[in-house]
N, C-alpha and C positions, 0 to 999 in steps of 0.2 A: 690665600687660596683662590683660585679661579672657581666662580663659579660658571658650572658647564652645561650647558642642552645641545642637545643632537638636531641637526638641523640639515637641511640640502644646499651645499657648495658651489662653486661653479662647476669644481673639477670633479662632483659626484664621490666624494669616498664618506664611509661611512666613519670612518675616525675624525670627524669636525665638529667643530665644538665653536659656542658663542660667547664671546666674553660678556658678560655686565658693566655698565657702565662704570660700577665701585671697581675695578679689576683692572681696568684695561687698561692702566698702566703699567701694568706686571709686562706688557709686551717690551722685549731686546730687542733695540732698534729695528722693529716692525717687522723680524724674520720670522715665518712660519715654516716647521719641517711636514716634509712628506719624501716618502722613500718606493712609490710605483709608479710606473708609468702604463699604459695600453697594453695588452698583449694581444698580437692580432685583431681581428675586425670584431670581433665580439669585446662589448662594455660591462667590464665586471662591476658590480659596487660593492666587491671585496675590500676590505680596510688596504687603503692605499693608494686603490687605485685613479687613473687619471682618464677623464674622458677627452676626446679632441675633437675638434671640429669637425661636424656634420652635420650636411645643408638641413634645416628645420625641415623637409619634404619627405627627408628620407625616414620613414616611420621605421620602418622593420631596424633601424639604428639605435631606437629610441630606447632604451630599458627602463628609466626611470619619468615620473610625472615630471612634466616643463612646467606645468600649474605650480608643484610645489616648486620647482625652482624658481621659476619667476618671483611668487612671493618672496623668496627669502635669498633672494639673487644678489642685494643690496646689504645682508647681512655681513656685519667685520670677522672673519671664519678664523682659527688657529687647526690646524691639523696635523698632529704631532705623533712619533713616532718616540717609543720609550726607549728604543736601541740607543736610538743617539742622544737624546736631550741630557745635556749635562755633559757631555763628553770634548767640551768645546773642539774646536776644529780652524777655520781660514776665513778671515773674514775680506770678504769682498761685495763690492758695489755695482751692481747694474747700471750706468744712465742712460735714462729714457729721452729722446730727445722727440720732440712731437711740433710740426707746421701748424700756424695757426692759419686763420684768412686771413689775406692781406687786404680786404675791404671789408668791413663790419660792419654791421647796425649797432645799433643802442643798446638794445635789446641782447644781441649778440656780447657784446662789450661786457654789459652787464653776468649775464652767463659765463662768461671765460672766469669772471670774477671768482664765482661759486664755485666752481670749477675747481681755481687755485685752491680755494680753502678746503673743497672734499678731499683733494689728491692731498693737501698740505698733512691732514688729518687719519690717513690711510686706508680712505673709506672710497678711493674713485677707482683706481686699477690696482689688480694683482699681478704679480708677475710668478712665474713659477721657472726654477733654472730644472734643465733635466739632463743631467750626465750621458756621456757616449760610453761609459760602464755600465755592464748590467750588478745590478744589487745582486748575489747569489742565493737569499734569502726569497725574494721576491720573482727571480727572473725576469727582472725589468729595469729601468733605466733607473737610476739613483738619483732625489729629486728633493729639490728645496724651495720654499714660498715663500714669498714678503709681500707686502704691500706697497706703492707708492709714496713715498711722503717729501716732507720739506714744506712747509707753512707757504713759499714763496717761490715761481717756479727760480729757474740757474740764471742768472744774465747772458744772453747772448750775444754773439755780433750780430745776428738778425732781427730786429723788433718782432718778427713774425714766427722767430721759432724759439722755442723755450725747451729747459732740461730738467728733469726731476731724477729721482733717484732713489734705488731702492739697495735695502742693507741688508747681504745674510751671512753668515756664518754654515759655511758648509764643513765635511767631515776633512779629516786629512787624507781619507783614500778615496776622493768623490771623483778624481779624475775632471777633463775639462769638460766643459757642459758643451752640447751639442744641438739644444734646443731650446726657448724658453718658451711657455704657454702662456699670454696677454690674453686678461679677461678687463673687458670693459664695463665698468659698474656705473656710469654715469648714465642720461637718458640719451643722448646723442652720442655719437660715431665720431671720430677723432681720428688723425692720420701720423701714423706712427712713421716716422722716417728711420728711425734705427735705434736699436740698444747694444750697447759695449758695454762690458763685464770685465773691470780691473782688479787684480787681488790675484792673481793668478799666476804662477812662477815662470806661463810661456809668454805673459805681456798680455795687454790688450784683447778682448778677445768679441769680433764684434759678426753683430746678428743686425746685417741690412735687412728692411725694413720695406720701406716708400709704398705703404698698403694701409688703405684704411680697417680702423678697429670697430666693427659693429658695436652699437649696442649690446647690452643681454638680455636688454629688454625686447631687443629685435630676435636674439637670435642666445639664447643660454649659453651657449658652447664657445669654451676657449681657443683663442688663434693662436694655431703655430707657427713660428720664426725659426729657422733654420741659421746656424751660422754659416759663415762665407765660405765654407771648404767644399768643394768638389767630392761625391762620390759614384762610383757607381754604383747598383742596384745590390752589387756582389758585395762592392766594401763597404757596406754601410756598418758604423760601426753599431753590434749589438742593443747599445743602451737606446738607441734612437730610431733601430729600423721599423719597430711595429709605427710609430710617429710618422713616419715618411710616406708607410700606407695606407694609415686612416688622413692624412694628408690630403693625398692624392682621392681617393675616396670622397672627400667633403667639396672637390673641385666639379666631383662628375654628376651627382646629382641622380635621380633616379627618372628622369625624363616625365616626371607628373608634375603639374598643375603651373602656373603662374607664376614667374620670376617676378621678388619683389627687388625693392630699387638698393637694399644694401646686400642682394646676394651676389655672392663669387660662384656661380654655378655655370660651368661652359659644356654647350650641349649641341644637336644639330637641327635644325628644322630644313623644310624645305623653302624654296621663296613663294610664301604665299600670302605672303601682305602687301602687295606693291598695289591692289587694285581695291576699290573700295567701291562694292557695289550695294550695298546699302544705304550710301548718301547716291549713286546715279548707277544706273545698268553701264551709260556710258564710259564710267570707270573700271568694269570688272576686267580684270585681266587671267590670263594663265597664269595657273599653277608652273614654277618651275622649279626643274628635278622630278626624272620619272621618263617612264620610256619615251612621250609623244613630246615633252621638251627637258631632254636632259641638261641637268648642271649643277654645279658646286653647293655644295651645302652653307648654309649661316648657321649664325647663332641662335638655338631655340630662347625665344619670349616665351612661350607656352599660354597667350592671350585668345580670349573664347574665340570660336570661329564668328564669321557673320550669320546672317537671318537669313540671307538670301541664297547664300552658297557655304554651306559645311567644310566645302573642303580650304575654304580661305580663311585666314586669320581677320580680326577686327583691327582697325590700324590707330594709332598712336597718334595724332595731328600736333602741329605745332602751339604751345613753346612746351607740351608736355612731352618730356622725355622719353626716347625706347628707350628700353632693357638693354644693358652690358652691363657683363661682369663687371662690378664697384671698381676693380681698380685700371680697368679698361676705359673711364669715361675720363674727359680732358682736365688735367690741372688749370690751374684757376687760371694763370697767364691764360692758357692757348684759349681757356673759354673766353676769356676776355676779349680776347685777339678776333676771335673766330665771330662772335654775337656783335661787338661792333667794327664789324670788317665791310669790305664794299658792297657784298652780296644783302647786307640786311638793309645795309643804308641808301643803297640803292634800290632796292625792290619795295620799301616803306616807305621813300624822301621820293627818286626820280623819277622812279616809272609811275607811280600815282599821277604825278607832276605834266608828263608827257600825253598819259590816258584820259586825267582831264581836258588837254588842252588840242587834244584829234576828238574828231567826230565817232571814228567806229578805231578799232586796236589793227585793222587790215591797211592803215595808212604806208605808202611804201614811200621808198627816195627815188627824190624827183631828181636832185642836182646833189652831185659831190659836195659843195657845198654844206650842206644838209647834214651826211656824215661827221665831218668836218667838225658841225657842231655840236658834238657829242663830247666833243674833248673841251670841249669847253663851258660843259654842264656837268661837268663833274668825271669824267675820265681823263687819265692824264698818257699823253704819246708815249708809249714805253712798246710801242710792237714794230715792226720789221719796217715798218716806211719811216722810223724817225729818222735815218741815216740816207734815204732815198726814197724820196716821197713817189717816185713811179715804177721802183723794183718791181711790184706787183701784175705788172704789163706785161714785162720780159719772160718769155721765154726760158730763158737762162735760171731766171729766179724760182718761175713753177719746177723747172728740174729742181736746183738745188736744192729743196725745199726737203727734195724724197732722199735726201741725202744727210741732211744738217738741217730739218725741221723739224716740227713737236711729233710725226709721224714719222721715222726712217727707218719703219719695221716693215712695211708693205713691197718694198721692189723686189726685183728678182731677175735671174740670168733668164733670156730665152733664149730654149735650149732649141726650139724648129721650127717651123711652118708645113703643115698649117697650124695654126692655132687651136685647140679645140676644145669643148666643152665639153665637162663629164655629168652633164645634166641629161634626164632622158628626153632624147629627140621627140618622141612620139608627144610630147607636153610640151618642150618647150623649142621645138623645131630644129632648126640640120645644126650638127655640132662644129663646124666649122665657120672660123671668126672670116667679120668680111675684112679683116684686115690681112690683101693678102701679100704673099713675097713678091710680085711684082709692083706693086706699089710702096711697099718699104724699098726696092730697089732704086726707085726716083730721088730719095731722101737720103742717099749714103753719099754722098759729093763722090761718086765713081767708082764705091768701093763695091765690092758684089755682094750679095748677102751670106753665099757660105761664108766667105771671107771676114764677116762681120761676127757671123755664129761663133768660126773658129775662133779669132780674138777677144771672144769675150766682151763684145762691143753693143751688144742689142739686149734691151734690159725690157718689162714690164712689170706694172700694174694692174692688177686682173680682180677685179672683182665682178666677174659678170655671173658667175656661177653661186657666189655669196648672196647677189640682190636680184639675181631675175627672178626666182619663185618669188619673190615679195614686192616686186614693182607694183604688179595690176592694182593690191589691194593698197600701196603707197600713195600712187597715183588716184585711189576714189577718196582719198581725206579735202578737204576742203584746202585749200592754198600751196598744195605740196605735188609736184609736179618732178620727177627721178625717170632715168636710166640705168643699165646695168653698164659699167664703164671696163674698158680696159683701153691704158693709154704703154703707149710702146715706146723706148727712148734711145738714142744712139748716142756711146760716147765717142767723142771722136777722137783725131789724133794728138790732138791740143790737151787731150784730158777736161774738155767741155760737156759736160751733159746735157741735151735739149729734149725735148718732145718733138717727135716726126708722125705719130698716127693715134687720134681718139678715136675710138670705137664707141657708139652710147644704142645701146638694145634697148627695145620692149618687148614685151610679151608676143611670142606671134600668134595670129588673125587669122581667120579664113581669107581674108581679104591682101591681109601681109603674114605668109607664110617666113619669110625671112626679112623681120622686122628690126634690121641696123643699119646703122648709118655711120661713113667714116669722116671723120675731117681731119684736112691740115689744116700747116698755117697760113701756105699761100700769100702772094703780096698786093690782090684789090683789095678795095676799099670793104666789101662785104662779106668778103672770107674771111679778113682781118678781124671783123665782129661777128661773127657765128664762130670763129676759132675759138676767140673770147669766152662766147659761152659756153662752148665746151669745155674748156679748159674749168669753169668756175661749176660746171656739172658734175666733172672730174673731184673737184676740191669739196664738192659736195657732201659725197659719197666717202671722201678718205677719212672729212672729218665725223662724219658720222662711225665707220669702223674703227678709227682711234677711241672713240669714246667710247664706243659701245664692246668690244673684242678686247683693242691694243691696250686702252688703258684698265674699264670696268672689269672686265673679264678675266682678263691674264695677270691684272696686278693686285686690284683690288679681292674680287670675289675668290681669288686661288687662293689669295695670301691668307683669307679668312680661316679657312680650312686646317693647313697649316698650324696655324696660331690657336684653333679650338685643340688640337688633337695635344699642341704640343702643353697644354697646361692640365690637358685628363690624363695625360701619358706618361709625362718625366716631371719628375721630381722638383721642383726648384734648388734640391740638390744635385742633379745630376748636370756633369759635364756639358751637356748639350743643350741640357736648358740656358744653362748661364750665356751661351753661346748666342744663343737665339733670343734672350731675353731684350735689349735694346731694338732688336729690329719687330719688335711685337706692338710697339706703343702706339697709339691710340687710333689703331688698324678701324677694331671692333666697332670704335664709336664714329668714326667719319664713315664709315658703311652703312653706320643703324641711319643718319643723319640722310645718307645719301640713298634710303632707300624710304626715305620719312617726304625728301624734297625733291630730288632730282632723277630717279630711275623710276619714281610713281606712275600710278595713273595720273596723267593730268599734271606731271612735273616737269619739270624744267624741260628736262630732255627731251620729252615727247612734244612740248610747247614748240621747241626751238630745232630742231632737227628732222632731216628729211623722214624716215621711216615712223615718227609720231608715235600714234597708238599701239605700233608693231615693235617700235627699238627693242624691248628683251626676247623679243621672239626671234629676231636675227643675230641676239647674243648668244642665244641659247641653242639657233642653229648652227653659229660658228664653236659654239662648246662643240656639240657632237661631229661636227665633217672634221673640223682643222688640229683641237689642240691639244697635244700629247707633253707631258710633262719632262722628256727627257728630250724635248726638243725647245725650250725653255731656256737652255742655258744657252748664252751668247755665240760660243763657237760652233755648237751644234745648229743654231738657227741658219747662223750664217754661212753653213755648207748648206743646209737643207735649200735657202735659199740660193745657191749658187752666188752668190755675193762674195763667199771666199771658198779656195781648197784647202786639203789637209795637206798640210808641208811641216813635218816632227823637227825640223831647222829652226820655224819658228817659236817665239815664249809661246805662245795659248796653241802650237800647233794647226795654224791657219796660218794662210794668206791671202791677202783682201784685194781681188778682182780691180776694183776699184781704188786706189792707195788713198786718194783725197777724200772720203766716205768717215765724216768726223766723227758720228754716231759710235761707227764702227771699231773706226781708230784708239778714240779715244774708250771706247766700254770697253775694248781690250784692255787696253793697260788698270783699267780696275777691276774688271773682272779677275786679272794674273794676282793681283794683289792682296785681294777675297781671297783667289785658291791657295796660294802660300799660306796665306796666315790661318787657312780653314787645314790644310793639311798637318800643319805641323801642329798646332791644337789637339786633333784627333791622334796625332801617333804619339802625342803625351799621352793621354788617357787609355787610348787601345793598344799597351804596348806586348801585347800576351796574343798569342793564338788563340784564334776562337773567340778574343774580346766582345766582340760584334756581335755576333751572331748569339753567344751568351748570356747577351743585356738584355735581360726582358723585359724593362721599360723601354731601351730604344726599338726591338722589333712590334711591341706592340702597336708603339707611336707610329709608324710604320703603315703596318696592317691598318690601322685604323683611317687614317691619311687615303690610303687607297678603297677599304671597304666599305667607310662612311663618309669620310669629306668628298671625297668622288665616288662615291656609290654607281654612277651612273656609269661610270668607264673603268668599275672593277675588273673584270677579265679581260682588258688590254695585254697583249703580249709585250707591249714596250715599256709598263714600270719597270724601272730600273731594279735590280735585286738589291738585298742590303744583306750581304754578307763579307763583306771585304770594308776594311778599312777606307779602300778605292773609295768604293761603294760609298759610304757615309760620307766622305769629303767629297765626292759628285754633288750629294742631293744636298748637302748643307749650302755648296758654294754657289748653286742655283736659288737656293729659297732668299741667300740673301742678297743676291743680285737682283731679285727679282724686288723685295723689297727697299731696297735701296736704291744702284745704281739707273737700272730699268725703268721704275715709275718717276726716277727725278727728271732721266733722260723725255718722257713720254707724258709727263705732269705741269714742268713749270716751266712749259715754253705757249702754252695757251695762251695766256693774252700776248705776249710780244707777237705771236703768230695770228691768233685769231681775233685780240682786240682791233684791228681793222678790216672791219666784214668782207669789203672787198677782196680782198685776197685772200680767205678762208672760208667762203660761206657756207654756215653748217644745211640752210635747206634752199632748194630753188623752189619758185611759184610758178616756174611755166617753161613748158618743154621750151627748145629753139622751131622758132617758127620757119615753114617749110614753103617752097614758091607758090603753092598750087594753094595756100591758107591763108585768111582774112589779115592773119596776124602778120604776113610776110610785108605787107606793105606800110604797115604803121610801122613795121623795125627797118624799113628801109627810109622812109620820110627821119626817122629819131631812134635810130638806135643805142643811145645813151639812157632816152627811156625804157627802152625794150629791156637792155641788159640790168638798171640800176631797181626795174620792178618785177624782175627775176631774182631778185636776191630779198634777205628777210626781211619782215616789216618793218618801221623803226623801232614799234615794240618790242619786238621780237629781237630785233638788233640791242637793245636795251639790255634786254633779260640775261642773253646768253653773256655779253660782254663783262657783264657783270660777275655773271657766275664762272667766265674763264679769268676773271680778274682774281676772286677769292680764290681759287682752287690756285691759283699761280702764287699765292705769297706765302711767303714763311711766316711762323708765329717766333717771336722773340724768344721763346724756347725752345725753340731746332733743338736736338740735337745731333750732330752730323757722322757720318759714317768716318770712323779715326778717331773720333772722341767719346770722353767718358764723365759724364754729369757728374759736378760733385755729388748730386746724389746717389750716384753708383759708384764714390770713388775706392769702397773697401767690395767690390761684387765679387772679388776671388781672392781667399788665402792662398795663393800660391804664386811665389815668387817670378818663377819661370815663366809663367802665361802672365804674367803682368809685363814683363821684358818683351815680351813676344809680342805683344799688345802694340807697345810701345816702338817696335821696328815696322808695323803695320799702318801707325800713325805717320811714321816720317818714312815712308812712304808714298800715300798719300798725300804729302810734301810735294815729295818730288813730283808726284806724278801732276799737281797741279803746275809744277812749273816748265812741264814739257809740255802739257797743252798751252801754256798762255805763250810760249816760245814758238808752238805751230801755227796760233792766232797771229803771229807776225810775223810769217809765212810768206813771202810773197810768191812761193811756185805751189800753194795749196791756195786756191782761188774757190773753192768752198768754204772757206773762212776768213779769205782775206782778199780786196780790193776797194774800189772805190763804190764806196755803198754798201758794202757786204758787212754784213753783221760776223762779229765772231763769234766761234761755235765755242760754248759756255756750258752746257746745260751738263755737262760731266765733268766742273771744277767741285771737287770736294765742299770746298768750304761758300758761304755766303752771309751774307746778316738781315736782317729780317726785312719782310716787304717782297715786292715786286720784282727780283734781281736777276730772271732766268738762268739763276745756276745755283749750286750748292745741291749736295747728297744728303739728303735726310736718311737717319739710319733705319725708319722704319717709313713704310706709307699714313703719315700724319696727315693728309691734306685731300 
């Protein structure tokens, strides 16, 4: 006889029952029955029913005491249904396969121990299988329990990951299961990688995983696993759709109170922890998002405000971790990768090293030399002078640079003269550039200038109208010294690119109403070095909008958005998730990191870069003036930019101004290759009229994306619609371009590019000194000092190198755009999109081997000559380290 008392479950029904110790061998092979599941959002504790995951915040979800569950959370439960017991049925086996660490303490060691013997004993996790038939009796999913067992975990081929297994006996009309409910009874959080369910006449039948399993003691509520089948919202099959929306439900959270560290809760906040003015006034910064500095929403922390300002969050300092959703923070590789990578070991080992051994941290380079020796205190030559130690000088090479360098998203056709500014005159003086068409006329070896317009021959760089409202206040930081730049370039008939006019503005005076200055290159000896520094005033300003726009802004902070919306909104059964799911990884956590270290008050960035104290203020200006989402996608930029026309002759329907424009070239051919493989995806799934537009988890995801991850540029007239299948493969084949191709092309050329300061300097220290000023004659006696104590301090050169160093390497766990981790190797039951997968990988084959064919090139002289680096940074594949190439699938870095 069992003896039996009524007790509180994991999965809350009231039909549960405690076995006694004399008894509890009567369990058959540790199968528990139950026959409900969820109905809708309300939690019944009707005999049968099952509760699912919802975040602990969400009160008004709660129907029963979590006191009494926790007490008795650890209890060994049988929940049985009199319909079936006795009526034998199918016996089949769950294996659970579970990642251990692969570095442990003793302690830990010890633990895993116990561990084996609780699960060995049936006493650590529950599993629960839940039919895609609804029971007719109950109106709910059809559902069966077991326990975990096995005295000893499965052997594996990994030392690190082990298999257990659970046994139940289901009905003969139980249909295939569709879901199972993982309740974690141990005191620690476990990382489930997958369970596959054998016994079943369709084969195999498996529920990917790669998500950690809370506590129940953190958190009472069972996780749901989904199998590998695609559905949409429509076909969900009956027994599992209330599952799919209490699912989604326990993702979103109710936007109260403090995210702890094993919640999956994805929400929105604004940016309002980058400044910390409670440790200094010095550090407080803007709020951003909101009308006076619009931008992209994160992830809500929901951490108290500060003391001193309400409207700012309290911030999170290092090694203590921000808040991401649990399975958004880095596997143990990339942590490993990432915490002993060059940025820690250099910022903790060198820069101490160099700080003790200068008098003040303002010490600059006196002699190339000097530089020099940086690579050989622990940096190693992997940037644009290993191949030609004086590229850096030429001419040729600052063009190239905007072509086939870490920035070749800045240039543009000039379409006239004059030039002009859409800044208001009355503030910032007359809108026309002194750069004018009689003087580009000097610079065309004969050619006229309409003649040049017409041929599409005359390009620019324009940011005067980005930096001139934020010069004045640039310019009163201590050691930062900017202009508003615009530099102008002529291709000639050779298909050479050079620079023929720098433009560098300040603010204007009473005294200088029109306060700009032009230079060439000219061939004395003094024009030669004032060119110089303008040129490196130029590289100033680009690297600072690379970081702060081209990369932070447009890759990272958009993509956040995105990636929150699409885990509140779709299903991790819906088609689109599955889609989007590899380009999501570990987005969230190099964001929280990068706004923990380097976008702060007082981080990196602000340390090391011209605009300092102000860099998110001119992110958040370039949010509101320049960036529209459906000008995001590669071919659409590059009309916008006049860099290519629209010609329907061509694959991406463009054609590219400039043929040798490797950036360009080469992000076409993966961009074409994204939209193939995004198209034909989506017309599997949407093959019905109306598909689209009647997926109410994709239009909400949607809506949401636009009315909360951009809240700030919700009534734009250029969101794209999403009612057409079009539609959906537009905005799909952009987010993962963006994710992908874009931030690899615009991410992992940093150090090759800027680990030699000279030729990328992120700030200058001193405007170019003018004839009528003290300083003109010291840069006339030593102009080598003039120009080498214009550039950053060695500290400061230190710092940033370091941090362009880390941000440039891959972690031994890439994984790249075309491939599929084994641990993603079952993401989709369906045969067809596996195949399809699979033409998109050998693809990106090919496609690497007509770039490495154009790298030895000898009539594409952007990628190929004596000294010229080749253009790498859009080869698919790479291996870890330092290698300026390779597509990661998502922005990892």
């Amino acid at each position: 006889m069992y003896a039996m008392k009524r007790v509180y479950s994991p999965f809350k029904s009231e039909l549960t029952f405690r076995l006694s110790p004399a008894t509890s061998g009567a369990w058959k092979d540790g199968f528990l029955w139950k026959t409900r599941v969820p109905s809708g959002s309300k939690v019944s504790c009707t005999p049968g029913s099952i509760r699912a995951v919802i975040s602990s915040d969400d009160k008004a979800l709660e129907p029963y005491s979590k006191e009494a569950s926790n007490k008795e959370v650890n209890e060994l439960v049988l929940s049985s249904s009199s319909d079936n017991l006795g009526k034998g049925g199918i016996d089949v086996r769950a294996v659970i396969t579970i990642r251990k660490k692969m570095k442990e303490k003793i302690n830990e060691k010890i633990e895993d121990q116990w561990e084996y013997f609780v699960n060995g004993i049936g006493r650590g996790i529950l599993i629960q299988l839940v039919s895609e038939e609804i029971d007719p009796e109950t109106n709910s999913g059809k559902s069966v329990q077991a326990s975990v067992r096995g005295w000893l975990p499965k052997p594996s081929n990994n030392e690190h990951i082990i298999e257990y297994s659970a046994d139940f006996t289901v009905p003969f009309d139980f249909g295939n299961p569709g879901a199972v409910l993982t309740t974690n009874l141990h005191g620690k959080e476990f990382y489930l990688m997958e369970i596959v369910v054998h016994g079943f006449d369709s084969g195999p039948i498996f529920f990917p995983a790669n998500t950690w399993i809370h506590s129940s003691k953190d958190n009472p509520d069972s996780r749901i696993i989904f199998r590998n089948q695609a559905y949409l919202p429509s076909r969900t099959p009956p027994g599992i759709k209330d599952l799919r929306r209490e699912d989604l439900l326990s993702l979103r959270g109710n936007g109260k109170g403090e995210r702890k560290t094993h919640d999956r809760i994805y929400d929105y906040a604004l940016y309002n922890d980058l400044g910390n003015p409670d440790k200094d006034e010095e550090l407080a910064r803007p709020v951003l998002g909101g009308e006076k500095w619009p931008y992209p929403r994160r992830c809500r922390t929901g951490r108290p405000p500060t003391k001193k300002d309400p409207t700012c969050e309290t911030r999170i300092e290092k090694p203590h971790p921000v808040y991401v959703p649990r399975d958004e923070t880095f596997e143990e590789i990339k942590q490993n990768t990432f915490s002993t990578g060059r940025l820690k070991a250099l910022l903790h080992n060198l820069i101490p090293a160099i700080t003790a051994s200068l008098s003040s941290s303002d010490i600059p380079f006196t002699c190339f030399s000097e530089i020099d020796k940086l690579y050989n205190d622990g940096f190693i030559l992997r940037t644009v002078i290993k191949r030609d130690r004086f590229a850096w000088l030429r001419d040729s090479e600052f063009a190239r640079q905007t072509l086939a360098g870490v920035n070749p998203v800045n240039i543009e056709i000039l379409k006239e003269f004059p030039i002009l500014s859409k800044l208001d005159p009355a503030v910032y003086g007359p809108p026309e550039s002194a750069i004018t068409e009689e003087l580009i006329a000097h610079e065309l070896n004969g050619m006229s200038v309409e003649k040049a317009i017409e041929e599409k021959r005359l390009f620019i760089i324009d940011y005067h109208d980005m930096l001139l409202p934020f010069i004045e206040k640039m310019n009163s930081l201590p050691g930062r010294k900017a202009y508003a730049s615009r530099s102008v370039f002529f291709h000639d008939q050779a298909g050479i690119l050079r620079p023929i006019a720098i433009e560098l503005s300040l603010p204007s005076s009473p005294s200088s109403p029109c306060n700009k200055h032009v230079y060439t290159h000219g061939h004395d000896a003094t024009t030669h070095w004032i060119w110089k520094l303008a040129k490196a005033h130029v590289c100033s300003n680009d690297a600072g909008v690379h970081q702060l726009v081209n990369h932070w802004l447009r890759t990272h902070a958009c993509m956040e958005t995105y990636i929150i919306a699409t885990h509140r909104q779709l299903s991790a059964m819906h088609p689109i998730y599955k889609l989007l799911h590899p380009h999501m990884r570990y987005t969230l956590e190099i964001n929280a990191l990068a706004r923990q270290s380097l976008i702060n008050g007082g981080g990196i960035i602000e340390a090391c870069f011209s605009p300092g104290k102000f860099a998110m203020e001119i992110s958040s200006a370039a949010y509101q003036n320049m960036w529209r989402f459906d000008m995001e996608a590669l071919p659409a930029d590059l009309v916008h930019r006049g860099m290519a026309v629209e010609d329907p002759s061509m694959p991406c329907g463009v054609r590219l101004v400039i043929e040798d424009y490797p950036y360009a070239s080469d992000g076409l051919l993966i961009w074409s290759a994204i939209k193939e493989y995004v198209e034909s995806y989506v017309d599997h799934f949407y093959s019905e009229p109306n598909s689209v537009t009647s997926d109410i988890e994709l239009q909400a995801w949607w809506n949401e994306i636009k009315n909360k991850g951009h809240f700030d540029k919700r009534s734009e007239p250029w969101w794209p619609k999403l009612n057409t299948k079009e539609d959906l493969s537009g905005i799909l084949t952009t987010m993962i371009w963006i994710a992908s191709g874009q931030h690899a092309a615009i991410n992992f050329g940093q150090y090759p590019f800027g680990g030699y300061m000279p030729n990328r300097p992120t700030l200058m220290r001193k405007l170019i000194p003018l004839e009528n000023e003290n300083d003109h004659e010291r840069f006339i006696q030593n102009p080598q000092h003039t120009f080498l104590s214009s550039l950053p301090t060695q500290l400061q050169a230190t710092k940033i190198m370091a941090a362009q160093d880390t941000l440039s390497t891959h972690s031994p766990d890439e994984e790249y755009l075309g491939q599929v981790s084994h641990l993603h190797s079952h993401w989709i039951n369906d045969h067809e999109m596996v195949e399809l997968f699979n033409r998109f990988s050998a693809r990106l084959e090919e496609i690497e081997g007509i770039i490495n064919l154009r790298n030895k090139d000898a009539r594409l002289k952007n990628r190929n000559g004596a000294g010229v680096p080749p253009y790498e940074l859009l080869l698919p594949t790479s291996g870890p380290g330092v290698t300026g190439r390779g597509i990661p699938n998502s922005i990892s870095i």
